[in-house]
N, C-alpha and C positions, 0 to 999 in steps of 0.2 A: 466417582461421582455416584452418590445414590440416586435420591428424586431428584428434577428442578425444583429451584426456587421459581414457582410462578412470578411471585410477585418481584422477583428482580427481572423480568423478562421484558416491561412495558411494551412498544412498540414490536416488536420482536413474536410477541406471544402470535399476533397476527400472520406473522408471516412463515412459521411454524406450520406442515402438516398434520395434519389431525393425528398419523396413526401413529405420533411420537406421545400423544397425550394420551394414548389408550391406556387400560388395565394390564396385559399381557410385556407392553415394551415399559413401562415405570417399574415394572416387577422385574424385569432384565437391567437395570440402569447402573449395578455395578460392572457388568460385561461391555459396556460401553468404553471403545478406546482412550484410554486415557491420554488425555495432550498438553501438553503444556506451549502456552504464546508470548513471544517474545518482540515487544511492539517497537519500533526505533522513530524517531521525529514525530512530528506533527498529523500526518497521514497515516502514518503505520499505528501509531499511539491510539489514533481513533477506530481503525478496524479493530485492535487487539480489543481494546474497549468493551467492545461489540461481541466478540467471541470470549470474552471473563462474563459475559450474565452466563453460558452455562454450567462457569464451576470449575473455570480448568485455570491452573496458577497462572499468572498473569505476570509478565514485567516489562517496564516502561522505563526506553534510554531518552533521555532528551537535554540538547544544550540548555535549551529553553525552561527555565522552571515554572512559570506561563500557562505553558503548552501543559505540563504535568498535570499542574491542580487542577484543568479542566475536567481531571477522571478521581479526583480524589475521593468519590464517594463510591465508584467500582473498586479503587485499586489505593490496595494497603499503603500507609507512605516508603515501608520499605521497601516498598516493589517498584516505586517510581524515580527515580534513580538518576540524579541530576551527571549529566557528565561537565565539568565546567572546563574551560583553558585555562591551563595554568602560566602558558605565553600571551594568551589575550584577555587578563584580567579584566572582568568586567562584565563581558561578554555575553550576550544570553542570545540564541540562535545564529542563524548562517545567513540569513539574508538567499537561499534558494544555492549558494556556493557548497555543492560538493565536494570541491576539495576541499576547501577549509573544513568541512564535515568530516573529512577523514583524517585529517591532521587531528584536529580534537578528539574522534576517535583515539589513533595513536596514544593521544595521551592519559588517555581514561583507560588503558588496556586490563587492567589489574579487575574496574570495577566489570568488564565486561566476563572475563576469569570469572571472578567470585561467583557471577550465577548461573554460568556456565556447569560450575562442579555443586551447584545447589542439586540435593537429592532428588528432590522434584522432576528436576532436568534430566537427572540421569537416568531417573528409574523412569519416564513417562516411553510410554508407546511409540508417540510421535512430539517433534516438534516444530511449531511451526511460528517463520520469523515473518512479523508482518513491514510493511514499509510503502511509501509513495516514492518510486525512482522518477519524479520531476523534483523532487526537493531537494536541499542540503545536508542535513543535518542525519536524519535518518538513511541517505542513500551511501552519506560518506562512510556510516557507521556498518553500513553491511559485508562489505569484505573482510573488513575485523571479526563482526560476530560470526561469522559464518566457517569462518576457520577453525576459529578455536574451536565452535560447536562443532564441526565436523572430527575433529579429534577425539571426541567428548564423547560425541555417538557412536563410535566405532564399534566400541562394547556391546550397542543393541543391532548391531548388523542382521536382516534377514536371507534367508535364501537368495544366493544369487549375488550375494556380499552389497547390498541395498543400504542403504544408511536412511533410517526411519527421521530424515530432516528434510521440513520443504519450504516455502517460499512462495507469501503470497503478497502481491505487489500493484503497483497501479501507476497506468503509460497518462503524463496530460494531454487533456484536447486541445483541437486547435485552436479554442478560443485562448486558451494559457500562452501569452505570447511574449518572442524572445528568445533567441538562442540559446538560452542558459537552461529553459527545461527541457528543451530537445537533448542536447551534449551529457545532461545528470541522467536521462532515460537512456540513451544509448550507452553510456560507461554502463549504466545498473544492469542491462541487459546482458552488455559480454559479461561481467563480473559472474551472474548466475550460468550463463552458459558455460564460461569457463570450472565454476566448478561442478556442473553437470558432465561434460568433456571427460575432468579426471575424477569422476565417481565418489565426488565428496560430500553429494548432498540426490535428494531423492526430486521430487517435482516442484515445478514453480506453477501457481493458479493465479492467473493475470486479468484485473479490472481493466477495461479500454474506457475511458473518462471522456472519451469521444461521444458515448452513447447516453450520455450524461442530457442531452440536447434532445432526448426522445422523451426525455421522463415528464414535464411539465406540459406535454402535448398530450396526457393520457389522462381524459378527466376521470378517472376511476382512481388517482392518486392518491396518498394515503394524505388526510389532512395532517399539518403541523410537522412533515417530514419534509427535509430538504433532498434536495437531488442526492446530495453526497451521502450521506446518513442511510437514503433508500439503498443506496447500493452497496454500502455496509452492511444494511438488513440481511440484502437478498443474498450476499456475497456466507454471513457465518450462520443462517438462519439452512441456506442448501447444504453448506457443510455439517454442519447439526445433524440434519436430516440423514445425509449421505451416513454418517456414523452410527447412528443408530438402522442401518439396516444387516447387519448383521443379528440384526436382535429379534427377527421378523421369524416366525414358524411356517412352513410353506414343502412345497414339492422338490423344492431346488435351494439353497442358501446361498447366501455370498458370504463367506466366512470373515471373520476378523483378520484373521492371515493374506487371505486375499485380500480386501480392502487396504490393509498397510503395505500389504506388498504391490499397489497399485500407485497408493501416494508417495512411494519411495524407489519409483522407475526413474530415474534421471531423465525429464523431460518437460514438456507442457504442457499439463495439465488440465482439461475442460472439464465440468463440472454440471449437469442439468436437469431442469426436470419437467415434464409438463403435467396436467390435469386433463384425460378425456374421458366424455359418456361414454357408459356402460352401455355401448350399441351393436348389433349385428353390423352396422354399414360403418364400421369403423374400418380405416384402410390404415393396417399397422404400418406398413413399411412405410408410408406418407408419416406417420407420425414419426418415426424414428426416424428416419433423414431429419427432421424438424428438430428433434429433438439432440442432434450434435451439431446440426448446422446452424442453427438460429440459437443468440442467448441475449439477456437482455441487460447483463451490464458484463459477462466477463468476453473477452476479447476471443476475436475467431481463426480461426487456421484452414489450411487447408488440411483435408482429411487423405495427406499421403506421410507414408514413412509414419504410419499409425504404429508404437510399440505396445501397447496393452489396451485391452480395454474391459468394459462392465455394462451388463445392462439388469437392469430390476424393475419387474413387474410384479403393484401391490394391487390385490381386488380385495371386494369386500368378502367379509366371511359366507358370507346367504349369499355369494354367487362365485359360481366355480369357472374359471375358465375352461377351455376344453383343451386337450392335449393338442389337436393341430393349432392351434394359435400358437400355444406357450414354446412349441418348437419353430415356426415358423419366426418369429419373433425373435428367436436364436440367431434363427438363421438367415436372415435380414439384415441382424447387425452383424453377423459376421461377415456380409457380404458388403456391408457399406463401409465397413471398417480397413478389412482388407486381412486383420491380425485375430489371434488367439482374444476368446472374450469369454469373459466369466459372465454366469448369470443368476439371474434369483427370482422365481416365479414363489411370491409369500402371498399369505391372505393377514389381515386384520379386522379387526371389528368394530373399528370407528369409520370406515368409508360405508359409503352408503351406495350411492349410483355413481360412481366414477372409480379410474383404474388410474392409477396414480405410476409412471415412467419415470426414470432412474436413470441416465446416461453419463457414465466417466470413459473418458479417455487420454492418451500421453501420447504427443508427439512430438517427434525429431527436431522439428523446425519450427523458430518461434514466432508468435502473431503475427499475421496481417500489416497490424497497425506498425512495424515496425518501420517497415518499406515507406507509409505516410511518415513517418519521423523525419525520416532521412531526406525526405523532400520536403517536408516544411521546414528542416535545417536549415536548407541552401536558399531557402525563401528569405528565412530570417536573416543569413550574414549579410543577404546585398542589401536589407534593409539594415541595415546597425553598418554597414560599410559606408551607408550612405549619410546616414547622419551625422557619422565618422568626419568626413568630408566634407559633408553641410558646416558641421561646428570649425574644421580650420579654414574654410574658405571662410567664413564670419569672422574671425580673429585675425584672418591676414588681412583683410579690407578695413581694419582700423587700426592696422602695424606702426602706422604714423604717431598714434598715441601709446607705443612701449612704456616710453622714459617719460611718460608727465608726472608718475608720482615718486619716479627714484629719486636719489638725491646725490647730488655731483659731491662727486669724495673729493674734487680740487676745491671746491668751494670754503672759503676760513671763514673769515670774519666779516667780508665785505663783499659786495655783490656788484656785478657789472650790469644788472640788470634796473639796477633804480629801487630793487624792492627791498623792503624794512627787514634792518635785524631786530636780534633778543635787545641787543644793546639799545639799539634807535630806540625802542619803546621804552625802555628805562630812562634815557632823555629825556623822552619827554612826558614822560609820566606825572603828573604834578603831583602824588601818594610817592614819586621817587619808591624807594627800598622798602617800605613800610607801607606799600600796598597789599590790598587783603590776596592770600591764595586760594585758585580757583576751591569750589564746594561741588562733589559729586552732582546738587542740584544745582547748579549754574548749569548744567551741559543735558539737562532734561529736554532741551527743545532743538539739540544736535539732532540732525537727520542726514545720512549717508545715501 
């Protein structure tokens, strides 16, 4: 990627860092990691969306072809890529059914292949598959993709035999209710653990749609942006960010090699950043605890069984930090972390009075939120067991009416019951045989 396209950025430009618009990083914009995104269903479809304004090839699986052309003015037709059933003609999404997502998966295996070994794919840096694990269609569809691609990527292995593929994904809140996106979010989750486990895929960076409930309580919100959409900003607009800090001139880098060899730790992945004044009374280490601890739409962990981490600090050019800070600051996070931490003390020349924090890390054990799943699980079966039960205690308490509208196979021609046959009515039909037959509008005032 050379420059941005501003003007494809809309919403987006906003929520951008300044020192990405500078002179110095637009002139660096071919050293920028190159990524290619691979978006599945309806929620993945719409991140990936989000991360093609900056230029990285883009492809979109979906039952749904609906779901598609909501992005056809991002994303080329051939990159939007209808998977259809060839068992369930007809078909266009899952109805929130995983499995049946993955079954249609199965059957689309060939189209998932073909851009799999598209050049693009091969030759990029990184790749990253986006998806909502409360859904169907896109959650069925990632153990497929995720295989192939990992055989795919083998070829761009780093140090440490990494595989430059990750996975970024998003757990429903509890407003989303129902057994069904709890069970599609825990399958998605072993799925990606399992192939973190056997070292087939690099980190997973996880949306909690929980936090989804804080965004309309903050009147500083962006007008004309919905909750979801915000957290698509916030979610490819930090990764943006985070990617272009290799490109920063400073006393310390964080190189591109480190950076990739960060998103390609097999783990989970946190991602952050905050904004403070340019103050003597600034308390670092209070900001960097904040600054892994608190995020404001991806999901939280706890900060043990830390495997990597990163920290970056950008000031402005007309103001130099001082040596004790930029070590202390080191040494801070690597004491909050617990593990080996790469760092990057840069300057730019688009900040002005504030010092702009950088925090990635990868750990062992996955969200938080994961633990609420499991018990808003067991919430949900005794509610769906109960209506279970509601609906055949209702259908046994009117059991008396089975046979009202079957029809007695002893029954011939005649009835013991007094009631009229086909015949009787011909009796006494005074039109006999040469009565008119019924008119689809005779039965216009039938009501069932």
């Amino acid at each position: 990627m050379s420059k941005m396209d501003l003007n494809n950025l809309g919403f987006m430009r906003k929520m951008l860092s300044p020192f990405v618009f500078s002179e110095s990083i637009q002139a660096e914009m071919e050293r920028l990691p190159n990524q290619v995104i691979i978006g599945l269903g309806q929620g993945g479809g719409r991140m990936a969306a989000e991360l093609s304004r900056f230029g990285h090839p883009t492809y979109l699986f979906n039952s749904s072809k609906s779901d598609l052309n909501e992005h056809k003015n991002l994303i080329p037709d051939e990159r939007r890529i209808e998977t259809k059933s060839k068992r369930l003609v007809g078909l266009e999404g899952t109805d929130k059914n995983a499995r049946l997502g993955f079954e249609i998966a199965k059957e689309n295996i060939d189209l998932y292949k073909k851009v799999a070994v598209e050049e693009a794919v091969q030759l990029a840096d990184f790749v990253w598959v986006t998806v909502s694990l409360g859904g169907g269609s896109g959650n069925g569809a990632l153990k497929v993709i995720m295989e192939i691609l990992s055989m795919v990527r083998q070829r761009k292995k780093l140090p440490g035999d990494k595989i430059p593929l990750g996975v970024i994904c998003s757990l429903p809140s509890s407003d989303e209710r129902g057994v069904a996106f709890r069970d599609n979010a825990l399958a998605g989750i072993n799925v990606i653990q399992d192939l973190m486990s056997k070292g087939k895929m690099g980190s997973a960076l996880v949306i909690d749609n929980e936090k989804l409930k804080d965004y309309y309580e903050n009147e500083d919100r962006m007008a004309g942006v919905d909750a979801r959409s915000y957290t698509n900003l916030v979610v490819a607009s930090t990764l943006f960010d985070t990617s272009a800090l290799p490109l920063l001139e400073g006393r310390s880098v964080y190189d591109k090699t480190e950076l990739l060899s960060t998103w390609s730790t097999p783990g989970w992945l946190s991602i952050s950043k905050r904004s403070i004044p340019l103050s003597d009374d600034v308390i670092y280490k209070a900001e960097i605890e904040n600054l892994y601890k608190r995020n404001e739409v991806l999901a939280n962990y706890k900060l043990e069984n830390v495997l990597t981490g990163a920290i970056a600090v950008i000031h402005p050019s007309n103001r130099k930090i001082s040596p004790q800070i930029a070590d202390d600051i080191y040494k801070d996070t690597s004491e909050i972390l617990d593990t080996r931490v790469n760092h990057a003390i840069a300057r730019n020349e688009r900040l002005q009075n504030e010092i702009l924090l950088y925090g990635l890390a990868v750990v062992a054990n996955p969200p938080l939120r994961i633990e609420e799943l499991k018990e808003e699980r067991d919430h949900w079966m005794k509610i769906e067991e109960e209506q279970r039960l509601s609906r055949e205690q209702s259908a046994a308490s009117l059991s008396d009416y089975n046979d009202f509208f079957s029809i007695d196979s002893n029954n011939n021609t005649e009835t013991n019951s007094g009631l009229m046959t086909f015949e009787d009515l011909n009796e006494n039909n005074d039109e006999s045989k040469t009565a008119k037959l019924f008119d689809i509008s005779d039965l216009k005032d039938l009501d069932f």
